[in-house]
C-alpha positions in Angstrom: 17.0 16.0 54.1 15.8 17.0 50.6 13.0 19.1 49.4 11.9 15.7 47.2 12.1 13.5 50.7 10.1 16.0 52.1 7.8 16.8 49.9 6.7 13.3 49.1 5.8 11.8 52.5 3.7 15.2 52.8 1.9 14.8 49.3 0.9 11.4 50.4 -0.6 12.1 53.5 -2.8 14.8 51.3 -3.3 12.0 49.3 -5.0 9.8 52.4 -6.6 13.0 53.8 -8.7 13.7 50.4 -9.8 9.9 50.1 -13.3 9.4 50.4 -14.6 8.1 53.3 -17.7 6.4 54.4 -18.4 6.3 57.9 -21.0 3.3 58.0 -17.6 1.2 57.1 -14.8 0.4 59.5 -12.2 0.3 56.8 -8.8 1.4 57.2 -6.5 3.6 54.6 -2.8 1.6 54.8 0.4 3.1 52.7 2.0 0.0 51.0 5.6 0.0 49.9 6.4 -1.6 46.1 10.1 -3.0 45.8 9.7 -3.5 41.8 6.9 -2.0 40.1 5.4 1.6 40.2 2.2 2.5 41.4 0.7 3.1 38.3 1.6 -0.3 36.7 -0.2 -2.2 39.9 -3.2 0.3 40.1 -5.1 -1.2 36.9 -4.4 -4.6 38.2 -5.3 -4.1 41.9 -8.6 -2.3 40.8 -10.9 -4.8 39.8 -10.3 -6.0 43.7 -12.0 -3.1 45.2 -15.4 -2.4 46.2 -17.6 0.4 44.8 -17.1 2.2 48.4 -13.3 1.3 48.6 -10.2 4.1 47.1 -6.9 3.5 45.3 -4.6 6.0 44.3 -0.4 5.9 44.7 2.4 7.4 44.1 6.0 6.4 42.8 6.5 3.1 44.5 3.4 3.5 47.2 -0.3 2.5 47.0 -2.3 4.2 49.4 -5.6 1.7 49.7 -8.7 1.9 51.7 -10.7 -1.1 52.2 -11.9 -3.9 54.3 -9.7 -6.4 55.8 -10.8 -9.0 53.9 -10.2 -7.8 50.6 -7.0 -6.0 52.0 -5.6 -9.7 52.5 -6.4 -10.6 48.4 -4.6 -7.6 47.8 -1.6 -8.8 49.3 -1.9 -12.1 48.0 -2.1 -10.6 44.3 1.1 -8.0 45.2 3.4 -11.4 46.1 3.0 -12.2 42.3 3.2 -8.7 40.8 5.7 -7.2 42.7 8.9 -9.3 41.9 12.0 -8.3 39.8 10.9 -8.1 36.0 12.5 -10.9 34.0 15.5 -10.6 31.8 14.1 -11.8 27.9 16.8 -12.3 25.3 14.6 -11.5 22.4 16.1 -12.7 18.8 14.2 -11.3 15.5 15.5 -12.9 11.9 14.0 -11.2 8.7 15.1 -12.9 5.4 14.8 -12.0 2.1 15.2 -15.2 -0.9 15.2 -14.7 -4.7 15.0 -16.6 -7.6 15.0 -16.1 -11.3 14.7 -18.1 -14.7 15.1 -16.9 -17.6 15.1 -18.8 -21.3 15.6 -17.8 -24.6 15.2 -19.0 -28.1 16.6 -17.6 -31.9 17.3 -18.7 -35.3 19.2 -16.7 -37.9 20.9 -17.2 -40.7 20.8 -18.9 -44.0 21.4 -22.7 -45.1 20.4 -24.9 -47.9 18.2 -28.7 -46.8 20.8 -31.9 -46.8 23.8 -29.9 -45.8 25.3 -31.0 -42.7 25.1 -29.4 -39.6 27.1 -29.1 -36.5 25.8 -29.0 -32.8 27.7 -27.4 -29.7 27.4 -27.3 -26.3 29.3 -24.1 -25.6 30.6 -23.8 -21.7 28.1 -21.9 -19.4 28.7 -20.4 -16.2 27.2 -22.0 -12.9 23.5 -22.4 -13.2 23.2 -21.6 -17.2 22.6 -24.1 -19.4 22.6 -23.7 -23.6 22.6 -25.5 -26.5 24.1 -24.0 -30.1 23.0 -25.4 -33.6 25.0 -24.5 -36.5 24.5 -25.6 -40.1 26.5 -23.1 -42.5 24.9 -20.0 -42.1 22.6 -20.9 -40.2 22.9 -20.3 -36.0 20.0 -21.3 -33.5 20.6 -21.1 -30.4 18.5 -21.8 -26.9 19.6 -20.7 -23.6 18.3 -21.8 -19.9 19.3 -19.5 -17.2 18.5 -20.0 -13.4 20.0 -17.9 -10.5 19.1 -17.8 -6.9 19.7 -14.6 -3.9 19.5 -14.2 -0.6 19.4 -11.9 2.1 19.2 -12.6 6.2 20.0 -10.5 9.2 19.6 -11.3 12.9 19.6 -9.6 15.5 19.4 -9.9 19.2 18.3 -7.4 21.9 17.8 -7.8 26.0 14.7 -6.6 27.4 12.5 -6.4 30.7 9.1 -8.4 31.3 7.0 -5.4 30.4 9.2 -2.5 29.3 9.7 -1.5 25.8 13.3 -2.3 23.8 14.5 -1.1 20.8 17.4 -2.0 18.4 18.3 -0.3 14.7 21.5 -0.6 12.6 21.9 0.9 9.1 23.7 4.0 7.4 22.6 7.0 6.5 23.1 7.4 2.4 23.2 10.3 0.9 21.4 11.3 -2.2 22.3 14.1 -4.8 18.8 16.2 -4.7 18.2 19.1 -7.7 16.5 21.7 -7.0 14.5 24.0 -8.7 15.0 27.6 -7.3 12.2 30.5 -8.6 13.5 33.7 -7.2 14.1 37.5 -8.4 12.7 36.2 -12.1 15.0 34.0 -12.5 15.1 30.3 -12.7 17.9 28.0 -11.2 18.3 24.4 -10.4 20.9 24.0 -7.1 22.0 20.7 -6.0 21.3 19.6 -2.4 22.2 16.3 -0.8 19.5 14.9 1.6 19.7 12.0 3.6 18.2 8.3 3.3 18.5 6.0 6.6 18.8 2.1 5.1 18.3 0.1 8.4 17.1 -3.2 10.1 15.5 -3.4 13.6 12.4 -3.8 15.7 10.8 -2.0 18.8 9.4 -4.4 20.8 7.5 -5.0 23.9 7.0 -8.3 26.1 4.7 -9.6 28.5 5.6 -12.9 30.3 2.7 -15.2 31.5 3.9 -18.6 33.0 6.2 -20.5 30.1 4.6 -18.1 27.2 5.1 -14.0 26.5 2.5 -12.0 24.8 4.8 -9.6 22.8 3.9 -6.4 20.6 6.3 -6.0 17.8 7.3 -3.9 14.8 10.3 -5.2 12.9 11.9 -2.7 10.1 13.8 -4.2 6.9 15.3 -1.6 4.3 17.7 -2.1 1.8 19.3 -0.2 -1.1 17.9 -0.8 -4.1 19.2 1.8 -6.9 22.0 3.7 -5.6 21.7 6.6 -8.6 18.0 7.3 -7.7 18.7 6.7 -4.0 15.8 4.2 -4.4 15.4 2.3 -0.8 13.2 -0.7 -0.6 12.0 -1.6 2.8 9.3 -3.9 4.7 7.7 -3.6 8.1 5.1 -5.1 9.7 3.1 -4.9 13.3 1.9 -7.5 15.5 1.1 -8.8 18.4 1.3 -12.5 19.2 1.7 -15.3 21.9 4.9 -17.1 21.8 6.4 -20.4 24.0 9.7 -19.6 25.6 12.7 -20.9 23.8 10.6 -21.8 20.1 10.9 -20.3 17.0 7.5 -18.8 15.5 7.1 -16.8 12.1 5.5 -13.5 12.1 4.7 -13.3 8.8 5.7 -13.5 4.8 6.1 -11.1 2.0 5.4 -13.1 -1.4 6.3 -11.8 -5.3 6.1 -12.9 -8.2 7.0 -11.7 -12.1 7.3 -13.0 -15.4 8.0 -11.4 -18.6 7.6 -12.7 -21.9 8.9 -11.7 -25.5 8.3 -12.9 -28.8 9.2 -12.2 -31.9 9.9 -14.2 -35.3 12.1 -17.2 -34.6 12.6 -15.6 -31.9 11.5 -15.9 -27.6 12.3 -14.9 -24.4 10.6 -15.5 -21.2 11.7 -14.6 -17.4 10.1 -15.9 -14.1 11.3 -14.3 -10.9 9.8 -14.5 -7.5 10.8 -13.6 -3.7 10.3 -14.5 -0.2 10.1 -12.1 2.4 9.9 -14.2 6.0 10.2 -12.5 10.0 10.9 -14.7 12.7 11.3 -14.3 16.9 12.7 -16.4 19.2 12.3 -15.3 23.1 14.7 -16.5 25.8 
């Protein structure tokens, strides 16, 4: 037999020996056996049960429990519940990030004298530009009307059990051209280092399943790239904790920007509009 065989059924009946008694009660200290869950994730659910003269402690997969009879038999009514198999949750988290921008522009140049004729063009413009070119000799105006449209979703999928904590990340690590300025022996250098930025999407998670719904704590992570030469990263996270149906879609929460820039000169305008969407959704199976 080994020393942790050994030493375990002996630790538990030190356990029962240092329980407080109380003589004036007939109540009688039982070692019950868990199949699933541990001892210390029944112990804060069993507790409440108790009366003020009653003991709890366990160990491993054993509660050690002194009370009467009749409470003894709630106990085991609450246990047929709690200590089943955890559930297997296929939990599904999709973070999306949407862009738009518009952009239009206005000039005039040139010379021309009034009552000579002019000459309008509507030059060819790539998908989702739009322009319009006036020409009268010397004379050019021009107005342009420029739309574009981005976007950005991952999804990912990880299994987990009814009331343990999962975890799922993919990425690269890029690395970034770092100088240093170097003060040593009165002298004054600049090295070159290269450090290491991690540019991933995930989530940690952990679920709890109630009947048809799961009370879930979550923390999804979105990073991306933004300037390669500065080894800028942009990135989003947010924490929560929320109740969700089984088998539904619910949104965890948006990111929402917006810009606009204008210029103006004589005869001559620009404006830009840009905004973006930043959306997280789960979906728990």
């Amino acid at each position: 037999m080994s020393r942790r065989s050994t030493f375990i059924p002996l630790l538990l009946m030190a356990l029962v020996a240092f329980l407080p008694r109380n003589n004036t009660v007939a109540d009688e200290t039982r070692i019950i056996p868990l199949k699933h869950r541990t001892a210390q994730e029944i112990i804060p659910v069993i507790r409440p049960l108790m009366g003020p003269d009653d003991a709890l402690s366990g160990l491993d997969y054993r509660l050690i429990v002194r009370t009467s009879e009749k409470n003894f038999k709630e106990i085991e009514r609450v246990l047929s519940r709690l200590d089943v198999a955890p559930r297997n949750l296929r939990i599904t988290v999709q973070q999306t990030v949407a862009g738009d921008e518009t952009s239009t522009s206005q000039s005039l140049s040139g010379e021309a004298r009034i009552g000579d004729p002019a000459r309008i063009r509507l030059p060819a413009r790539p998908s989702g530009e739009r322009g319009l070119v006036v020409q009268k000799d010397n004379l050019r105006y021009s107005a342009n009307d420029r739309s574009t449209t981005s976007g950005n979703s991952n999804t990912q999928t990880v299994m987990a059990l009814d009331g343990q904590p999962a975890y799922i990340q993919v990425g690269q690590s890029v690395p970034y051209v770092k100088k240093i300025l170097d003060l040593s022996q009165n002298r004054v250098t600049i090295t070159q280092g290269v450090e290491y930025h991690d540019v991933t999407t995930g989530f940690e998670v952990v679920p709890h399943v109630h009947g048809d719904r799961v009370r879930i704590e979550i923390t999804p992570r979105l990073a991306t790239r933004q300037n390669p030469t500065t080894g800028l990263v942009r990135f989003q996270e947010l924490s929560t904790t929320v109740d969700v149906r089984l088998g539904e879609w619910i949104d965890l929460g948006a990111i929402l920007g917006n810009r606009s820039q204008v210029g103006r000169a004589i005869l001559d305008s620009t404006a830009t509009q840009s905004g973006e969407r930043r959306t997280v959704r789960i979906k728990i199976e």
